[in-house]
N, C-alpha and C positions, 0 to 999 in steps of 0.2 A: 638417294641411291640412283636417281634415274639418271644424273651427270656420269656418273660413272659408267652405266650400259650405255646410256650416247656417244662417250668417251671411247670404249673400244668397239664399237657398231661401226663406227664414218671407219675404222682404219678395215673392214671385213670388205670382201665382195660378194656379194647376198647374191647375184645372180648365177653363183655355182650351187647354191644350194639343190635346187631340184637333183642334181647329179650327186652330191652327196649321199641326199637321201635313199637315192635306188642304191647306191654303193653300199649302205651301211644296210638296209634290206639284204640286198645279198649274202654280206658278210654274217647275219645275223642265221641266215638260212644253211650258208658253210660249217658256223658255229652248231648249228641246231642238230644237224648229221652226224655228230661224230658224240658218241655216247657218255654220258659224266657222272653217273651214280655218284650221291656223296658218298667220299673216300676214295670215288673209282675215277678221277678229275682230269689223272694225266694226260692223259692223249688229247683232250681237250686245251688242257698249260702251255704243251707246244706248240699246239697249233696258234695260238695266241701269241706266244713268244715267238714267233717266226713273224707275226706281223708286226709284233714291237723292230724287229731287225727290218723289216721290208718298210717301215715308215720313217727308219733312221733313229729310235731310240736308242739309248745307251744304258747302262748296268744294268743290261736283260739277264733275268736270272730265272732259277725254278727251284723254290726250297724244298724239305723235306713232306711238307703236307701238299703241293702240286698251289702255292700258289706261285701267278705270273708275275712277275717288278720289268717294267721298265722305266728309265728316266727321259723327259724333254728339258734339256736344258733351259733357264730362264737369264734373260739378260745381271740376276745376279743371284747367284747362289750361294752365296754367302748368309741370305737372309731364309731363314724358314720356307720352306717349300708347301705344295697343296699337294693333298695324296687324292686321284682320284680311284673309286672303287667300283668291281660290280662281279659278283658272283659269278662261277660258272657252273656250278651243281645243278642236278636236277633231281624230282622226287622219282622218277623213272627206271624201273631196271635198265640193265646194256641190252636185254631182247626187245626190246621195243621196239615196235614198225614206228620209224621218224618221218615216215612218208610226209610230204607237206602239199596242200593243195591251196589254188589260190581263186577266191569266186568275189566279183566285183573288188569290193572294197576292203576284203579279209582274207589274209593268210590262214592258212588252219595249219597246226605242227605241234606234238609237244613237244613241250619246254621253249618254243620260240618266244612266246612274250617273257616268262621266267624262266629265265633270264636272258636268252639268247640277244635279243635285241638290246638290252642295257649293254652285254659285254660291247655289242658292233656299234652303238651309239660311245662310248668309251673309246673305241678306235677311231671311229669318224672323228672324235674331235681331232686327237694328235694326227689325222688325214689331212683337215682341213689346215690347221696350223703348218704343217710340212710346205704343203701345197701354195699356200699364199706367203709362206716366208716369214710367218706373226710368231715373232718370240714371246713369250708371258714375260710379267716381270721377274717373279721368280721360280725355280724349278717345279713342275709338276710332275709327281709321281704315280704314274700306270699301275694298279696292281688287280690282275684276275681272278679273285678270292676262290678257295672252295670251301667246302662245310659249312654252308651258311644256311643248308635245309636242315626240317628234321633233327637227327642224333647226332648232325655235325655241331651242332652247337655253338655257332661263330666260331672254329677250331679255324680256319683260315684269317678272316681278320684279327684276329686276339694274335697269331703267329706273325702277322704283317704288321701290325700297328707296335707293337714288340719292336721290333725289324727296325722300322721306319720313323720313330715317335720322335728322334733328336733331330730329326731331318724336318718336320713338318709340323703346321700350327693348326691345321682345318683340314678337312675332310668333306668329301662331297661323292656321296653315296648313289649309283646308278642302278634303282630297278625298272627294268621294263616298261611296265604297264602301267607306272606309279604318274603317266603326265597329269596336269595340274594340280598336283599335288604336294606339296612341300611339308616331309617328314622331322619335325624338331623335335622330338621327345622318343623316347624308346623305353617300350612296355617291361615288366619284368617277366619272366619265364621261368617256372623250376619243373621239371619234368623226372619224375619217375617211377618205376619199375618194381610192382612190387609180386614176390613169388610165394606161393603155398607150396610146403614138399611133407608127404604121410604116405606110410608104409604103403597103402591103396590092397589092390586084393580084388577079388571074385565077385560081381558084383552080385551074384545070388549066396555063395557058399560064404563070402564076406562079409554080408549085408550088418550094416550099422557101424562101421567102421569111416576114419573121416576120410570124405572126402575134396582132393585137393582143391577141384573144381566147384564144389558146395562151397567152399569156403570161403570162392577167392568172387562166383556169384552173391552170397550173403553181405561180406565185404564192400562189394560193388555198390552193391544197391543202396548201402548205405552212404557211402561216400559219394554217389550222386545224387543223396538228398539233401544233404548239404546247401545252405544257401548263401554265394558267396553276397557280398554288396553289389549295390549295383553303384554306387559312389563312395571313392574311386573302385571305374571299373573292375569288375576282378571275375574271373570262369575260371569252371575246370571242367575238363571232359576226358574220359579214358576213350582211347582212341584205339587200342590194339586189346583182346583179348586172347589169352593163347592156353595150350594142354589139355593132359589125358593121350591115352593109347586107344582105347577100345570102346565103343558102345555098351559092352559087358565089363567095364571092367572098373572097379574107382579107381580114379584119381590120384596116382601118384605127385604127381606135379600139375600147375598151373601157374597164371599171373594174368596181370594185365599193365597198360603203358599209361602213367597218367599225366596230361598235361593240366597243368596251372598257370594264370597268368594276371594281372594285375597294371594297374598304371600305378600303383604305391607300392612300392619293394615293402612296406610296414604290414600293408592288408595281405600282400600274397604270403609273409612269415605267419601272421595269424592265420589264413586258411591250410597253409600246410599243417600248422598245430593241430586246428581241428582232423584232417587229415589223418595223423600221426596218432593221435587221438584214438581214432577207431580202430585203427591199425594195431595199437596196445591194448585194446578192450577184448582182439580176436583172440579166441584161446580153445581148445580142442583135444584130443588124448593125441598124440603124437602128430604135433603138430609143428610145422618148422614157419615160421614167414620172416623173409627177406626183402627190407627196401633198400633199395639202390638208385640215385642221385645219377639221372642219365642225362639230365641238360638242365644247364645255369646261363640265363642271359641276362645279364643286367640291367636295369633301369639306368636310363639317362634324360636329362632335358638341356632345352636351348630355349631363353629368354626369349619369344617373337621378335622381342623389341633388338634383338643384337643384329647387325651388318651382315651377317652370314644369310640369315633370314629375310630380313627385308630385302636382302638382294636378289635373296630367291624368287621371293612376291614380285621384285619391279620386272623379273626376266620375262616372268609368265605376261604379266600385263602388256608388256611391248608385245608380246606375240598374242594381242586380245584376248589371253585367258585370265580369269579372275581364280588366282589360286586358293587352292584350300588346307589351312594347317590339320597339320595329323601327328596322331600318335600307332606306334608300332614295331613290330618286332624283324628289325633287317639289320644288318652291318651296320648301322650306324648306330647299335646302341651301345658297342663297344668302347668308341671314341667319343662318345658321349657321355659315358660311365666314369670316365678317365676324365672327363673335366677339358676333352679337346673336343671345341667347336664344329657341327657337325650336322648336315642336311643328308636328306635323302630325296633324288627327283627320279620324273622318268623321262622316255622318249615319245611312247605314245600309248593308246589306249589298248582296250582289248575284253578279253572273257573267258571264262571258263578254268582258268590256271587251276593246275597239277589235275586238269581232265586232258583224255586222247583228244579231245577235241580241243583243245585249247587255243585262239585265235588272238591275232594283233591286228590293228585299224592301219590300213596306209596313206592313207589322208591326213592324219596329226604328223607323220614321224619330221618333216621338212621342220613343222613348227616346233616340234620338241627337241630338236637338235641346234635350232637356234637360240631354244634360249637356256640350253645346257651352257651354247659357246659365250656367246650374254653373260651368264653367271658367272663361270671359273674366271672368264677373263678380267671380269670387272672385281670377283672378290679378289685374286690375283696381285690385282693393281691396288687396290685398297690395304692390300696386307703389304706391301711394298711401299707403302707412302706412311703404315703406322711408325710409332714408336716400336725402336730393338725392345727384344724382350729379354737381353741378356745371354741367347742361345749360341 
């Protein structure tokens, strides 16, 4: 692999980098202002798609879920294209103070490591490309995903790789804060929602009557005794509990949000059994319970050993980092699911993600944007030199 990152390194001019760098800082700080609750993404789309149009991309578009497409032409597009990715959601209401502050060596802002910086490291490439005149070999396709947090449930990548899947053979997934890291496998996720509903009533003139909140407590406790494997990985944790009116009053209604997750799509269908399990044990005089199926992400993997991967290790290595394979739940477990080859990297470090305090390192981002450009270029070239695949 390392012929190939040599191969397109001699045609770059590295000495623009530092400038890159603050450029996509910026951008990343532009992006970071302008508010994106999942579901709430648009304002964000455009603004994005104005820079596909101001870097000279073509078929900019904005579908019905707010994600961004634009195209860079490759000296041949005839041949399967790279789709590159990076969320724009955030876990953050639209009220949120986005104030950003900068001390030494760290920005502070939320949502700027996740994701703001992956989207503006996704623009700096096609900056840099513009800028020095480097056509890939074949087309790469820009797309600004949303619902990629939370209850979006990959509802953006699942709608884009939809979209774009006859166009493209690989994917190359941009989160933030993910530098030295090289993402080939992707976790399974089921997630849901279960409700208690009973008449409820007075909580002294009523008394002994069920209660929705007793119910869905008793419930709880039990499904977090639960012990899932610890090979292959597998957890679950209720992460929302909600219901009731009054201090005096039972419980009409309740629920709680349960996340499950697994590196074996086999172990997390057994925990959900168990799950489901107690779920069907709960029983009570007028007692209603509802589960509902609020997020499905599928599992995927990538052989190490495949060119997508290894290409990712030699990037890092030229930029002195010894990277580290991971497993995980982002956009690329979509296209990994699907049997399309499929990484996930970052730009540069950081801490605290989905806290106010959330911080990115500025000292990595030069090195993480190098060897993002490193990677597409040379996987690029390598999917351009393979065998058609009949597309």
């Amino acid at each position: 692999m390392k012929r190939w990152i040599e191969a397109v390194s001699s045609r770059i001019d590295w000495t623009t980098l530092p400038h890159l760098a603050e450029w996509v800082i910026e951008k990343a700080i532009a992006i970071q202002q302008i508010p994106a609750p999942t579901f709430e993404e648009e304002a964000r789309a455009r603004f994005v798609a104005d820079q596909f149009r101001e870097l000279g991309l073509d078929e900019i578009d904005i579908d019905e879920r707010y994600n961004a497409y634009g195209r860079l032409r490759g000296q041949n597009s005839r041949r399967p294209g790279t789709l590159i990715s990076a969320h724009t959601d955030t876990i953050f209401p639209a009220a949120t103070d986005l104030t950003t502050r900068r001390e030494g060596n760290l920005i502070y802002g939320p949502g700027l490591g996740d994701n703001c910086i992956g989207v503006a490291g996704m623009l700096g490439l096609a900056y840099l490309l513009r800028q020095q005149n480097l056509s890939p070999a074949c087309d790469l396709w820009f797309v600004a995903t949303s619902r990629e947090e939370g209850l979006g449930d990959l509802g953006g990548i699942k709608a884009a790789f939809e979209r774009l899947k006859p166009c493209v053979n690989q994917v190359i997934n941009v989160e933030g804060l993910a530098f030295g890291h090289v993402y080939h496998a992707g976790i399974a996720v089921r997630r849901l929602k279960v409700t208690a509903t009973t008449p409820g009533g007075h909580s002294w003139l009523h008394y002994g009557r069920t209660s929705a909140i007793h119910v869905i407590m008793s419930l709880g406790a039990r499904i977090a005794a639960i012990q899932p494997p610890s090979y292959p990985r597998t957890t679950l944790n209720i992460g929302l509990v909600e219901g009731g009116q009054a201090i005096n009053a039972i419980a009409t209604n309740a629920g709680f949000w349960l996340d499950m997750r697994s590196e074996d799509s086999r172990a997390l269908d057994q925990l959900e059994k168990q799950v489901r399990a107690e779920i069907d044990a709960t029983t009570a005089p007028d007692l209603s319970l509802e589960v509902q199926v609020v997020g499905d992400r599928p599992a995927g993997y990538l052989d190490p050993t495949h060119p997508l991967v290894r290409t990712a290790l030699a990037a890092l290595e030229t930029v002195g980092v010894s990277g580290s394979l991971e497993t995980g739940s982002t956009d690329g477990n979509l296209p990994l699911a699907k049997g399309c080859p499929a990484v996930t990297i970052g730009i540069t470090r950081g801490g605290n993600a989905h806290r106010l305090d959330e911080f990115i390192e500025i000292q990595p981002v030069p090195f993480g944007m190098r060897q993002m450009i490193l990677l597409v270029l040379a996987a690029v070239e390598q999917q351009a030199q393979s065998p058609a695949e009949g597309k």
